[in-house]
C-alpha positions as CSV (number, residue, x, y, z in Angstrom):
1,X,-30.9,-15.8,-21.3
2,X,-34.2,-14.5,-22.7
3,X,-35.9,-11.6,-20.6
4,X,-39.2,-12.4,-22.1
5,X,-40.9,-15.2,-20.3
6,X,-44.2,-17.4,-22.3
7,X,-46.8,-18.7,-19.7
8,X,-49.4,-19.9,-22.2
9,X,-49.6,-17.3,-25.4
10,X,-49.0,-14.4,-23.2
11,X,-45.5,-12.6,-22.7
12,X,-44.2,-12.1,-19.1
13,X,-41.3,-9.8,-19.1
14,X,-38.5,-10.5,-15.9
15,X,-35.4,-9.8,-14.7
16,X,-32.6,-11.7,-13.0
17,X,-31.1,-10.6,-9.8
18,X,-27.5,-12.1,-9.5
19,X,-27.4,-11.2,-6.2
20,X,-30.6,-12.7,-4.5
21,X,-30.6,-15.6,-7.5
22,X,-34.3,-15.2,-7.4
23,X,-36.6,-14.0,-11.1
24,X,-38.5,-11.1,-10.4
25,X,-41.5,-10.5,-12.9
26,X,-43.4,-7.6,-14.2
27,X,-46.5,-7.6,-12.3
28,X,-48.6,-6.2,-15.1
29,X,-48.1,-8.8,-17.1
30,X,-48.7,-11.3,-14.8
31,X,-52.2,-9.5,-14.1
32,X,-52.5,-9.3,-18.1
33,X,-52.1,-13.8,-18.4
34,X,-54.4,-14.7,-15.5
35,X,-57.2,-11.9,-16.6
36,X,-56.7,-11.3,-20.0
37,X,-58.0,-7.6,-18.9
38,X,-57.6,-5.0,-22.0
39,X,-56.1,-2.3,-19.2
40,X,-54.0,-4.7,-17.1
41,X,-52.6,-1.2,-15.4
42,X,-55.8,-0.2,-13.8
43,X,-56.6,-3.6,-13.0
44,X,-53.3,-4.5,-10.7
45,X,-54.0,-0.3,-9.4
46,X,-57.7,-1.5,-8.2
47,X,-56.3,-4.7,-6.6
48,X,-54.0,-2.9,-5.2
49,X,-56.6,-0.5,-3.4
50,X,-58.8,-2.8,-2.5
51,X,-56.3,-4.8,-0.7
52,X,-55.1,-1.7,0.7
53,X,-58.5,-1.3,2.2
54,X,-58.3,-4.4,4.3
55,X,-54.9,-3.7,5.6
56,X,-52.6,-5.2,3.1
57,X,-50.3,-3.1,1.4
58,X,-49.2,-5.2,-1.7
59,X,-46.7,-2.4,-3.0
60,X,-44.1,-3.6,-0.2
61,X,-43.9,-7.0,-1.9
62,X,-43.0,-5.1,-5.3
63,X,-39.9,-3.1,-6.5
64,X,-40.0,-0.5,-8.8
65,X,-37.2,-2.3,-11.7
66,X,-36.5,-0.9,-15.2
67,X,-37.7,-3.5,-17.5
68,X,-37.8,-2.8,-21.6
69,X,-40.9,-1.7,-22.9
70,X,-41.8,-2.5,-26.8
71,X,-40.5,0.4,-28.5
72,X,-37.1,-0.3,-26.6
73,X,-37.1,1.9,-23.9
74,X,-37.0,0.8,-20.2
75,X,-39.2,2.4,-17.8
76,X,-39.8,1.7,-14.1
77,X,-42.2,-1.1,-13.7
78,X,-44.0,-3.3,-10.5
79,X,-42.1,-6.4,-10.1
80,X,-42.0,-9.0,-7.6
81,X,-40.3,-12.5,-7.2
82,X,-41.6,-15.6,-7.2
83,X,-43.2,-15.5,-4.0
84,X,-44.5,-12.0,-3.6
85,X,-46.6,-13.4,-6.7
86,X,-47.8,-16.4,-5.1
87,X,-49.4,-13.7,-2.5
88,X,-50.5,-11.4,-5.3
89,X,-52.2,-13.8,-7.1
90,X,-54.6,-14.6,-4.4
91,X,-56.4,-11.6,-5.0
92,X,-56.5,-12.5,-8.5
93,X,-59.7,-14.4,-9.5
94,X,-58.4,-16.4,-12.1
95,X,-58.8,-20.3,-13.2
96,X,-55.1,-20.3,-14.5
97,X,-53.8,-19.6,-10.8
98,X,-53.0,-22.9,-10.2
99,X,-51.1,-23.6,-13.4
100,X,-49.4,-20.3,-13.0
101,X,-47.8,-21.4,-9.5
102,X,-46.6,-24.3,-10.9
103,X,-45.0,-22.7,-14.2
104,X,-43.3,-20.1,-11.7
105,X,-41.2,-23.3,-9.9
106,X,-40.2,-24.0,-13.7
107,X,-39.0,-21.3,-14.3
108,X,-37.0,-20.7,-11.5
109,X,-35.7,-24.5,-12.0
110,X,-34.7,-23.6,-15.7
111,X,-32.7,-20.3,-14.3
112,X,-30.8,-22.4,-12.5
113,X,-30.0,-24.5,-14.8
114,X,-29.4,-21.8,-17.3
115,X,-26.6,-20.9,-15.1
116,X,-24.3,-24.7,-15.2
117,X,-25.1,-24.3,-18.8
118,X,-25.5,-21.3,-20.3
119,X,-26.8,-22.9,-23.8
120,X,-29.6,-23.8,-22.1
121,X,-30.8,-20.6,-22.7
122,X,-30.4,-19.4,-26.3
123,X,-32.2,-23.2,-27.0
124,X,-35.3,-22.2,-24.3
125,X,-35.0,-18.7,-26.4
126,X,-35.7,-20.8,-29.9
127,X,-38.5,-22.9,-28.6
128,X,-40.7,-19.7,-27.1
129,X,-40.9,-18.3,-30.5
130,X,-41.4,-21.7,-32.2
131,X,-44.0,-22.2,-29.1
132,X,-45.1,-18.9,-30.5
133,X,-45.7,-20.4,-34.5
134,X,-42.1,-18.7,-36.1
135,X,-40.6,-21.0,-38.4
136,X,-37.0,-22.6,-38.0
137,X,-35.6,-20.6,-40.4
138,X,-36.8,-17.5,-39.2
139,X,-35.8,-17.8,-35.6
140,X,-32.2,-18.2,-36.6
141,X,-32.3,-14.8,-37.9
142,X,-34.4,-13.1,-34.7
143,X,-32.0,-15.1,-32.7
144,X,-28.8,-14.1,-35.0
145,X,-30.3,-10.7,-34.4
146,X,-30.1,-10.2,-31.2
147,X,-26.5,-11.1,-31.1
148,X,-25.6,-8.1,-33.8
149,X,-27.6,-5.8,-31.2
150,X,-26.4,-6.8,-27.8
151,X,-22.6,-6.3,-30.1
152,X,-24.0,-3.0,-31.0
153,X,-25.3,-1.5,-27.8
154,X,-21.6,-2.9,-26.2
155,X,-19.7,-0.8,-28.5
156,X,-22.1,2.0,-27.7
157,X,-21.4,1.3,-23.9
158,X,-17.9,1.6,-24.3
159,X,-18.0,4.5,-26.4
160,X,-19.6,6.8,-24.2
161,X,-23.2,6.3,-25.4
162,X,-25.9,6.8,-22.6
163,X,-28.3,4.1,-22.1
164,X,-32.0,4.3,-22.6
165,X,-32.7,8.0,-24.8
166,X,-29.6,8.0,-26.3
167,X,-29.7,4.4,-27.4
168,X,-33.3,4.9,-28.8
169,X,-32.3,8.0,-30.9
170,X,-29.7,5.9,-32.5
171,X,-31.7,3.3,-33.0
172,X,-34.1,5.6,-34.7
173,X,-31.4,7.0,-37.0
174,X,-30.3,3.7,-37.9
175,X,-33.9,2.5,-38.9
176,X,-34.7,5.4,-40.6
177,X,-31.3,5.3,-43.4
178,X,-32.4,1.8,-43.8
179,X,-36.2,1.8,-44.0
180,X,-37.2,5.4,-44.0
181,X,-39.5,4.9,-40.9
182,X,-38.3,4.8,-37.2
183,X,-39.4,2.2,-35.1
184,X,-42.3,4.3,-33.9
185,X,-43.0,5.0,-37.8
186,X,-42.8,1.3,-38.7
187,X,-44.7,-0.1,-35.5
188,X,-48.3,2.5,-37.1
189,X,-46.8,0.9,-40.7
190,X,-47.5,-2.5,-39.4
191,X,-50.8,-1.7,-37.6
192,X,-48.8,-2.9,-34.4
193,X,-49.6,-1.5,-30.8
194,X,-46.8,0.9,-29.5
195,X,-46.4,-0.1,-26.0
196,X,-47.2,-3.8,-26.2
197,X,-45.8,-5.3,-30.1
198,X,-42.0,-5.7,-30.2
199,X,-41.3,-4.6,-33.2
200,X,-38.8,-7.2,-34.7
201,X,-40.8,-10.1,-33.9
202,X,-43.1,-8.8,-36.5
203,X,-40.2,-8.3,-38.9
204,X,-40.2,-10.5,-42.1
205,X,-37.1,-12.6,-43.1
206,X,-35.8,-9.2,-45.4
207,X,-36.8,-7.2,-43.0
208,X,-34.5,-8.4,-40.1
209,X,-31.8,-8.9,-42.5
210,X,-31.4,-5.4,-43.5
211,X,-31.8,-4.5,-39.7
212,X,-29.4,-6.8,-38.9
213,X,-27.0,-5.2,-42.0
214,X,-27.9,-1.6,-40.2
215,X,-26.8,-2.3,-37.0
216,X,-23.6,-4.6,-37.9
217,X,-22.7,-1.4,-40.5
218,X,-22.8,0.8,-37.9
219,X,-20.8,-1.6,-35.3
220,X,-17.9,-2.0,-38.0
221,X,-17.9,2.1,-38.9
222,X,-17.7,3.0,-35.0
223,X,-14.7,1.1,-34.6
224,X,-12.6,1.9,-37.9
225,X,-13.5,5.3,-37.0
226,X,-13.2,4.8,-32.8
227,X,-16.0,7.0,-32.9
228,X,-17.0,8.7,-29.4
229,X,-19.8,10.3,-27.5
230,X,-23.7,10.8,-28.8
231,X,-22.3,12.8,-31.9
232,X,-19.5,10.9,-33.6
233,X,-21.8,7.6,-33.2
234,X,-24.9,9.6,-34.2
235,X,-23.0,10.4,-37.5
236,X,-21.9,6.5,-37.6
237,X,-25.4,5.3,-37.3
238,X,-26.7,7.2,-40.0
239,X,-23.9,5.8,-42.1
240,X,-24.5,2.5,-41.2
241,X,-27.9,2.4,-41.8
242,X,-27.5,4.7,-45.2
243,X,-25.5,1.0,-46.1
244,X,-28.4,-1.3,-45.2
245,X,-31.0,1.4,-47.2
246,X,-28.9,1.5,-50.2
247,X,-28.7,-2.5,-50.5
248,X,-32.3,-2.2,-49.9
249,X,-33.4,-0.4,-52.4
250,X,-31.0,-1.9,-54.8
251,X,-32.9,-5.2,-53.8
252,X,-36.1,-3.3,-54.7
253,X,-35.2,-2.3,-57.7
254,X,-33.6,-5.7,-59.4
255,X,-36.9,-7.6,-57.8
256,X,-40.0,-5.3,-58.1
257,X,-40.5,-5.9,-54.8
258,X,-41.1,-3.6,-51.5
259,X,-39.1,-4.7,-48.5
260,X,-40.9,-3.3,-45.7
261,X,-44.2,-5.0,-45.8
262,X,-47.6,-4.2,-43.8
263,X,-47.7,-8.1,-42.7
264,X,-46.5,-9.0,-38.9
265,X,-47.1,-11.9,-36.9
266,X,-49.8,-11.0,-34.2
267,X,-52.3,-13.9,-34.9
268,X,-51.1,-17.1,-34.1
269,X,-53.0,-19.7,-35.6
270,X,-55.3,-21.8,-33.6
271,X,-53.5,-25.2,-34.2
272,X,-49.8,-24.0,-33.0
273,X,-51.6,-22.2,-30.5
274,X,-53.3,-25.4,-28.6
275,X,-49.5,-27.5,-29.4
276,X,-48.5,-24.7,-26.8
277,X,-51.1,-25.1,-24.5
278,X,-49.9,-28.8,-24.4
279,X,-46.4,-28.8,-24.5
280,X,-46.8,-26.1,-21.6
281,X,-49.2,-28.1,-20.1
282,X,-47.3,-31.3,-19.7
283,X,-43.9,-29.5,-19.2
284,X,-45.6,-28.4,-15.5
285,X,-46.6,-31.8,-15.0
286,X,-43.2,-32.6,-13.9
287,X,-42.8,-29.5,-11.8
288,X,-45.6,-30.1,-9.5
């Protein structure tokens, strides 16, 4: 299941709640795909006091949820389900409100289908990044990707790892024996905006390999060496991604070539970019 929603070209990031079996979405972002304002933040805060004003408090509609952030932290953010945005949005002057009610039934019809049939979800996970312009070939390795990572971050569970700080500083050591940059480093490398860009989906083909070789090293040397706690896997990291930097620069070496590379894949060109429009368009259609 993909945490990362698409409502036209812009990313809506959510969250599933087993319990109430209802999405709930990160209000910001929703704010960000019906205004396309440059500081979505302050926009949702002003809504918020002006509704305030007229005796509506729209915070009580919202919970405070931990959702992932680009550089791969998770920090408290507004959500709300699917109808707390249906009230939200009315105090949203927007032209793409009406489409936006109707891709939020969608959505919540796909979940459930997602849940008979779990495949359903790793295919609607391949289509938003081909919807986005990423060729076949390289959505097999962003998808292959996040398989190694969710197999990493496990280990790390089990091992005694903390979540959140802990897991970024590993990360961080991982990327930095493979590429020499963290993921902070590489994000100013690639020109890409820290809060916003994930980093991997502006990762070449090489470039996700070797971070896929990093993380699957280190996965392999935690459990030969049953590594535990922040420290033995901190040392395992770094060995793992030592791996994926040597066969990196041993790559560099027999082809001339640099691995890391300033390129990522923040403009989409126009023509994918109205197929979206389209396929989004007539998908609603039949979720009026």
């Amino acid at each position: 299941m993909s945490n990362i929603k698409l409502f036209e070209s812009a990313q809506i990031r959510s969250v599933w709640n087993d319990k109430e079996q209802k999405w709930f979405f990160s209000v910001v972002d929703v704010v960000h795909a019906l205004t396309e304002s440059p500081d979505p933040k302050d926009y949702w805060y002003r809504i918020k006091k002006r509704e305030k004003i007229h005796g509506v408090e729209l915070s009580t509609i919202c919970r405070q949820l931990k959702l992932e952030a680009s550089d791969g932290k998770k920090y408290l953010t507004d959500c709300s389900h699917a109808e707390g945005l249906l009230r939200i949005i009315q105090s949203i002057p927007s032209p793409k409100a009406e489409p936006f009610k109707r891709w939020l039934a969608r959505v919540g019809y796909e979940r459930l289908e997602e849940i008979e049939n779990p495949e359903l979800a790793a295919q609607r996970m391949r289509e938003l990044y081909k919807a986005k312009g990423y060729s076949d070939e390289w959505i097999e390795k962003r998808v292959r990707g996040i398989a190694i990572r969710d197999e990493l971050t496990n280990e790390w569970k089990k091992r005694g790892v903390k979540e959140h700080l802990e897991y970024a500083i590993l990360t961080a050591e991982i990327s930095r024996a493979t590429f020499g940059m963290t993921p902070s480093e590489y994000k100013e490398f690639k020109a890409l905006d820290k809060q916003r860009d994930n980093l991997r989906d502006h990762m070449n083909d090489l470039e996700l390999i070797f971070t896929m070789l990093g993380e699957a090293s280190t996965t392999e040397i935690a459990r030969n060496k049953d590594a535990q706690g922040f420290g033995h896997n901190q040392v395992a990291a770094i060995e793992g991604g030592t791996v994926a930097g040597n066969a990196r620069r041993e790559l560099e070496q027999k082809s001339g070539r640099r691995v890391s590379s300033r390129d990522n894949f923040k403009e989409i060109p126009e023509a994918v970019k109205k197929k979206q429009i389209k396929s989004t368009t007539d998908k609603e259609e039949q979720y009026p």
